[in-house]
C-alpha positions as CSV (number, residue, x, y, z in Angstrom):
1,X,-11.8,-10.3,37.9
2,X,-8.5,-7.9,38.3
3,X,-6.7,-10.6,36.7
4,X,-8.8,-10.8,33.7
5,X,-8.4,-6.8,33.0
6,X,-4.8,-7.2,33.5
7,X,-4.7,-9.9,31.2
8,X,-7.0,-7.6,28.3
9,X,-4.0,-5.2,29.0
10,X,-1.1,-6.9,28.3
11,X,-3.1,-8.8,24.8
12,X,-3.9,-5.1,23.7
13,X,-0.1,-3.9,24.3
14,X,0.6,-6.8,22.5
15,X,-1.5,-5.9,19.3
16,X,-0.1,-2.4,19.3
17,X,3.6,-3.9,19.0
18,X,3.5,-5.9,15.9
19,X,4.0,-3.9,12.7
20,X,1.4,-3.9,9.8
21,X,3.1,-4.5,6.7
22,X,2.2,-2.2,4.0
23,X,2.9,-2.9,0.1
24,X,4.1,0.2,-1.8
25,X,2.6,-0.2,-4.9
26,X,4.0,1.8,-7.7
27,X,1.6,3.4,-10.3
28,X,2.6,6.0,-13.5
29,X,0.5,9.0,-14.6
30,X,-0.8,8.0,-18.3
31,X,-0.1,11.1,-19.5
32,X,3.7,12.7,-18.1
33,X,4.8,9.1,-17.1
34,X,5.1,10.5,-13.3
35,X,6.3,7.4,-11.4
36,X,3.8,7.8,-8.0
37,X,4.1,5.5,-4.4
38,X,0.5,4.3,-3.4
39,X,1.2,5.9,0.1
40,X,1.7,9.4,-1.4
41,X,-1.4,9.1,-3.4
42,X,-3.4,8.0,-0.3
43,X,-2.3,11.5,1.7
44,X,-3.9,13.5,-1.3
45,X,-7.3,14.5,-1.0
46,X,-8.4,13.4,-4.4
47,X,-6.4,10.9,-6.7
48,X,-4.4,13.3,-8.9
49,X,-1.4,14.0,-10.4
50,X,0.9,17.1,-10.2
51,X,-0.2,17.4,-14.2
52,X,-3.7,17.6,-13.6
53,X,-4.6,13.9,-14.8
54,X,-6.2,11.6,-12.8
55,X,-5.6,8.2,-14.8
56,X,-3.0,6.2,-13.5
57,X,-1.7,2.6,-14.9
58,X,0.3,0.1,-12.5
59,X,3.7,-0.3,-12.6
60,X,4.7,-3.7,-13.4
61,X,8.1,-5.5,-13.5
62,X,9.7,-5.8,-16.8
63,X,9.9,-9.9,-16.1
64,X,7.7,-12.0,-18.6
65,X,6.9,-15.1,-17.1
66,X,6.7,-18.3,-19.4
67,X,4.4,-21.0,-18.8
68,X,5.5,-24.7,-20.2
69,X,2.2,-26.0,-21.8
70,X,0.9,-29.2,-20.3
């Protein structure tokens, strides 16, 4: 029995160690174009940006990608 509570230890110290990776996603107010991380918009009480909108678009990478057709 004192080996299985020992053992529920060490798997929850275990859990604790590994890191969670988190994805910063990038988004851009619609109206000023201010260039806002996921993370900081997650610590504000309400999604809004420092002009007052609260319509945001995705960032996305400039790369087009090209499909060959079959």
């Amino acid at each position: 029995m004192i080996n299985m509570v020992e053992e529920v230890e060490q798997i929850e110290e275990e859990a604790e160690e590994t890191p969670v990776e988190t994805f910063d996603v990038s988004y851009s107010c619609l109206r000023c174009g201010t260039s806002v991380l996921n993370s900081e918009l997650s610590r504000l009480p309400e999604i809004k940006c420092i002009c007052g909108f609260r319509v945001f678009t995705k960032d996305r990478p400039p790369v087009v990608k090209t499909v060959k057709a079959i």
